[in-house]
Structures are given as structure tokens and as C-alpha cells.
N, C-alpha and C positions, 0 to 999 in steps of 0.2 A: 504494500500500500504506500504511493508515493506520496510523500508530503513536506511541506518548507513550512519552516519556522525564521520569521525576520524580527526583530527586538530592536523597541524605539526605546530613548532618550530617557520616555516619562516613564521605564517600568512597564509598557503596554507590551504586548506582542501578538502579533497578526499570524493567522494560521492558514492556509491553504492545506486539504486534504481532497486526495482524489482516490475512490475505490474502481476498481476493476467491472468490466460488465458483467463476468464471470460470477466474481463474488455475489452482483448486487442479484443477479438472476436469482442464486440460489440462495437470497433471503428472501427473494418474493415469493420464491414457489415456495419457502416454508413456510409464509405468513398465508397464503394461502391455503394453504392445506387445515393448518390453526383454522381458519377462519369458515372452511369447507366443512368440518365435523359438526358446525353446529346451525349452520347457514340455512334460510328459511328463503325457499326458489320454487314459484307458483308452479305445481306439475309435482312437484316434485316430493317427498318425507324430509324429514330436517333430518342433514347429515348425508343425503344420496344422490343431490344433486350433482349433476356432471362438471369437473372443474372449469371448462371453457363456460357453461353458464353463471358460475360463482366468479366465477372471472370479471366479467360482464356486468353481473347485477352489482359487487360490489367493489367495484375498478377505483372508487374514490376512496372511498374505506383503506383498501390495500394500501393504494398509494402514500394516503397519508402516516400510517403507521411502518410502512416502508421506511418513508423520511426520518421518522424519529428513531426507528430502529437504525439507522445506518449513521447519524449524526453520530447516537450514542456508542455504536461501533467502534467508527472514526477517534471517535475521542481519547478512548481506553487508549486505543495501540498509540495515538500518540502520546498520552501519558507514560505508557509504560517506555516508550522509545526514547523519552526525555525526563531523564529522572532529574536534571535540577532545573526541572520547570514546576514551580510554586504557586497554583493559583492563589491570588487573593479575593477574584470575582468570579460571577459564572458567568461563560463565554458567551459575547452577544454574537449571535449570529449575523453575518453579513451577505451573505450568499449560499443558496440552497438550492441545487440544480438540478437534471440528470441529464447528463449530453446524448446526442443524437447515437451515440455506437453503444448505450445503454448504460453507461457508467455514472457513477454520482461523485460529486462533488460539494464542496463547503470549504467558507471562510467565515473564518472568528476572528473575534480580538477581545482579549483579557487580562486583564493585571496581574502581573504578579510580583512577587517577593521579590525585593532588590536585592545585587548581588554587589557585595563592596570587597574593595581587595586593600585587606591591612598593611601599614607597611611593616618593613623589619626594626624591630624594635629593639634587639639584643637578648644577651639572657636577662632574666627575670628571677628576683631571689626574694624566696617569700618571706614577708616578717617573720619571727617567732611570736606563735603565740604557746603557752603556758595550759597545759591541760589537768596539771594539778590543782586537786581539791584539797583547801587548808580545813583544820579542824573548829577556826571559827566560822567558816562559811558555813559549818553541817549544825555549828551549836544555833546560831543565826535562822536555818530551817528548822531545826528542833520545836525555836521557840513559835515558828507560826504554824507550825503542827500542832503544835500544843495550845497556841492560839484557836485555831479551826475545830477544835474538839471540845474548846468550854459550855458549860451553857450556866444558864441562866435558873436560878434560887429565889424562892421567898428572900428579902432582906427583915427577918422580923424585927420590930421596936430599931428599926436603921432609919436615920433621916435623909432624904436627898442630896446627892453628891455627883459631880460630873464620873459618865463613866455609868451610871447605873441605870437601870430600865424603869422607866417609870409609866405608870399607866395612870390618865387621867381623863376626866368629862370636862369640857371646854366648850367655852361661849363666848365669840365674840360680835362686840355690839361699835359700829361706829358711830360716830356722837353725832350728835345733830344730823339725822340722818332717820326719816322712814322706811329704810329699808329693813327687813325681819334680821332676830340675831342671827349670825352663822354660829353651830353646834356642831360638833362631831362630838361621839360617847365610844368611853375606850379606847382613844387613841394611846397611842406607845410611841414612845421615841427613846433613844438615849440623851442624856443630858451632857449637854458640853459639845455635842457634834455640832458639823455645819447643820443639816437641816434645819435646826432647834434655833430660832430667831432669839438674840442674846437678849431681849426683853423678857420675856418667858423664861428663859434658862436662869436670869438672874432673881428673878420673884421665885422660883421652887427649890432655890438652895434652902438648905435646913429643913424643906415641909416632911412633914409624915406622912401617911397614911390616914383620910380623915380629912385631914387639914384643905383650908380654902387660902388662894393666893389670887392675886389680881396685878396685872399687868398690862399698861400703854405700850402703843407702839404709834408714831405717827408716820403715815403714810406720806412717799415722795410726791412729791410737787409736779412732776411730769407723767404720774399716772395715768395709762389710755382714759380710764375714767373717770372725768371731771366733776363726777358727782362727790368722791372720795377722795381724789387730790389732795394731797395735805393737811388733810385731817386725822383726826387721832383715833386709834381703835381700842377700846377697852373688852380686856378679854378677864373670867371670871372661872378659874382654874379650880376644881375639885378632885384632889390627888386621892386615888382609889388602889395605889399595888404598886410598889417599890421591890425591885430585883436586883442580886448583885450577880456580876459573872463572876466563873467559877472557875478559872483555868486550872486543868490535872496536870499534877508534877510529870518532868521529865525523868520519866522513869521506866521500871519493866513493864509495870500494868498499862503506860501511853502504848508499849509497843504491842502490845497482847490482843487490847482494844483496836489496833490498825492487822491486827491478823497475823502480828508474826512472834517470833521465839521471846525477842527479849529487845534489849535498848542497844544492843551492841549489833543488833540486824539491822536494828532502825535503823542506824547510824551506815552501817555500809548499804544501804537501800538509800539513801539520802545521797549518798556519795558516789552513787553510781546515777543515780538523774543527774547531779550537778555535773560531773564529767560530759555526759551525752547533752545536756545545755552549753556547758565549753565547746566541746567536738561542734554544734553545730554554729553556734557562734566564730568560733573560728573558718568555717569553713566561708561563711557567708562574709569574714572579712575577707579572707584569703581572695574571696572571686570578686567583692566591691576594690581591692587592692590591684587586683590585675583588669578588671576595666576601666578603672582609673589608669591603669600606666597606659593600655591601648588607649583611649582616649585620648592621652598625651601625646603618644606616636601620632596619632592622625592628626591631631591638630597641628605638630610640625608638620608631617609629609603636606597639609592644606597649606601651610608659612610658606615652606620651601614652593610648591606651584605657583602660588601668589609673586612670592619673590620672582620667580624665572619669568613670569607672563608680565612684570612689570619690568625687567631688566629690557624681556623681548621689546616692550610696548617704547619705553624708550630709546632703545636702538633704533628701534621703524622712525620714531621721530625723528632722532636725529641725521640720518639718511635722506628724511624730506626736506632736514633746514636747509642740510648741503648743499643740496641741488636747487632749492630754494635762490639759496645766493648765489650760486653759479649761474643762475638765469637773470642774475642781474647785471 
């Protein structure tokens, strides 16, 4: 199957493919045959009509499944015949034919994957990087292990303290304002964190359990809504459940409770993630390390083109002043 491949400037490339009338015959007669088993021809039972009359009654049918069957043909072999041809689009077709000695034809054009050619750059010597694990790193994940397994206790007869869960019924009421209170019941939060607006976190220091606390907040001045702009919000706090966290010692029972033998597993189980987090961090320097240096190549080998095309550029000039003057 003869076919030319020409490659423009922009990445495009134009396809001309020609099949043989041989070949194309003999996917017509099998599209025909396909198409005779089930073919419905006046005279005739589905399936026994004679092929010259299936011929006949479905001559545009064929045809057109012809074409698409032979495009697709075409296509494969020339894939396979150009292995660094990369489409990036599907091929618009440009021409779809079959010539007078029975043969078919097509032209495409497609985009594809640009091909760049790096320059030499020398040898390349990778950093070191360090794939030891020190035994503060492992005590360091210990402790957020041990962190990730605490929970949360009654704090009985304990007063509010950042750091601890507190559960409370809340209402707040903006002032001078018809609008109904807002309420939430039950809410929880930790005390001291961001979410916890430091108006509230500082009115339920000390409270108990029981206890009512009351806390302003005045709202910004550039608020979407000008109804509440800069006005104050009074909110009307009833602390219902104080909890403290609970973190379990770094010890055999931490390790026991994660599934394994003892604290000297944990520890080489800790120390074998932290390695394979090295390992991969490394790896991903290693390869931002060497396309930065190719990077680097290219942007010389682009200086040094620049340079020659500007050395050429003015060469040409001054070749024209010469003769320039000389015509005077």
C-alpha cells in the first residue's frame, strides 16, 4: 500500500494513501457478502437473494461502508508503518476517492506530537541526596501517631481551656436589627483553633459545664450585606459538655493497637515509609534536577542560533553598505 507522509513547520502532517484495486475488490465482495446474509430483495427470502441483485438494490449502502472500511484500513498500516508518528488530533479528511482502475484513495492532515532535538549537554552528575532515616524523624512520626489515635473524654468538674472540646447551645442576635436570632444547638468546636472567632473563645475561658457566657462581635464594615454592616452581634452561649483529648503513651500497647508486635516494629515500620518518602523525593529531585540542566542546554543551543542569525544578519548588512558606497 503506497503512501507519502510530508511534515509542515506547524506540527501538521498531510497524508496521501493509495490502496490497490485488488485489495479494494476484495473488501467489497466481503462487505457484500456481510450485507447478502441478511438482505431483504422483493422475490426473494432474507438471506437468498442472488448477489448481483444485492449488488444492485444496495450499491449505496456498500459503497459507503466501503469508504469507511478502507479509510480505517489505510490508516492502521500507516500507523503501524510510522511508528514516530504521534497523533495529537483525528485526521480530517481531505480527499476520498476511488479512481477509474478501481483503487481508493485519501488525504488527511493531522497534528501531531512535536519532535525536538536536545542539544549535547555533557555529562550530568546527580546531587547526592541522603536516604537515611535519623531517629528523630521516626520519634517526630511516633508522636503524630500517637497524635491520630487520641480521643476525646468527659473532662468532669474541668473548666474551659484552649485545646478542649467543648459542646454548646448558641444564639446569636444582631442588634438593632428585625431579623430572627440565629441558633445552632450542640454545636462543638475546639477552643483556641482558627474556626473559633477569638470573641467567643475568649468569653468561655474558665466556663463549666452549666454555665452561661455572652459574647460581641462587631461585624466589618464592607459586608455584602448592608443591612448588618458594622454592626454588633450578640451571641448568648450555654456550655453543655467539656472534653479533654486523650493522647496514649508511646509505647507497646500504641503498637499493639496499630496491629503489630511491639514499639520496636512501630518504629522500623515508620522507618521504612520514611525511606520510601526519601526514595521518592529524591527521585523526583533527581529528574526536576536534570530538566532543569536540559532546559539550560536548550536555552544556550536557542543563544548560540540567535547569536549566528544575528552575526549572519549583520554580515548581509554590511555587504549592502559596501556596495552601497561603491555606487556612489
Amino acid at each position: 500500500m503506497p503512501y507519502s507522509v510530508t511534515r509542515a513547520a506547524n506540527h501538521t502532517v498531510a497524508i496521501t494513501a493509495n490502496l490497490e484495486p485488488e485489495a479494494v475488490t476484495r473488501e467489497r465482495e466481503h462487505i457484500l457478502r456481510k450485507i447478502r446474509r441478511s438482505a431483504s430483495v422483493p422475490g426473494f427470502r432474507p438471506g437468498k437473494a442472488p448477489a448481483a441483485a444485492v449488488r444492485t438494490r444496495y450499491a449505496s449502502a456498500i459503497q459507503e461502508e466501503l469508504q469507511e472500511h478502507l479509510t480505517g484500513v489505510l490508516w492502521h498500516e500507516i500507523l503501524d508503518g510510522e511508528s514516530d508518528l504521534q497523533p495529537l488530533t483525528d485526521p480530517e479528511i481531505r480527499d476520498l476517492e476511488f479512481s477509474e482502475d478501481g483503487g481508493f484513495r485519501f488525504t488527511a492532515e493531522l497534528e501531531v506530537r512535536p519532535h525536538y532535538e536536545l542539544p549535547e549537554i555533557g555529562p550530568l552528575e546527580l546531587p547526592p541526596i541522603s536516604l537515611e532515616v535519623s531517629a528523630a524523624e521516626i520519634d517526630d512520626e511516633l508522636v503524630k501517631v500517637a497524635e491520630e489515635q487520641s480521643v476525646w473524654e468527659p473532662a468532669e468538674g474541668a473548666n474551659a481551656a484552649d485545646g478542649m472540646l467543648i459542646e454548646v447551645d448558641l444564639e446569636g442576635k444582631v442588634e438593632d436589627s428585625e431579623e430572627e436570632p440565629y441558633s445552632e444547638k450542640d454545636a462543638s468546636f475546639v477552643l483556641g483553633s482558627d474556626r473559633v472567632p477569638p470573641e467567643i473563645n475568649e468569653a468561655l475561658q474558665g466556663a463549666a459545664v452549666g454555665h452561661s457566657r455572652t459574647a460581641s462581635k462587631t461585624l466589618p464594615e464592607d459586608l455584602e450585606d448592608p443591612a448588618k454592616a458594622g454592626k454588633t452581634v450578640r451571641y448568648e452561649i450555654v456550655v453543655k459538655g467539656l472534653k479533654k483529648k486523650v493522647v496514649p503513651e508511646i509505647d507497646d500497647d500504641l503498637a499493639v493497637t496499630l496491629g503489630l508486635e511491639n514499639l520496636e516494629d512501630l518504629r522500623q515500620r515508620i522507618s521504612g515509609v520514611l525511606e520510601n518518602q526519601k526514595r521518592s523525593a529524591r527521585r523526583s529531585g533527581w529528574r526536576r534536577f536534570i530538566l532543569d540542566h536540559l532546559e539550560q542546554g536548550i536555552d544556550q543551543g536557542m543563544d548560540l542560533r540567535r547569536q549566528t542569525a544575528a552575526r549572519a544578519t549583520h554580515a548581509t548588512g554590511s555587504v549592502v553598505f559596501f556596495w552601497a558606497l561603491a555606487a556612489c
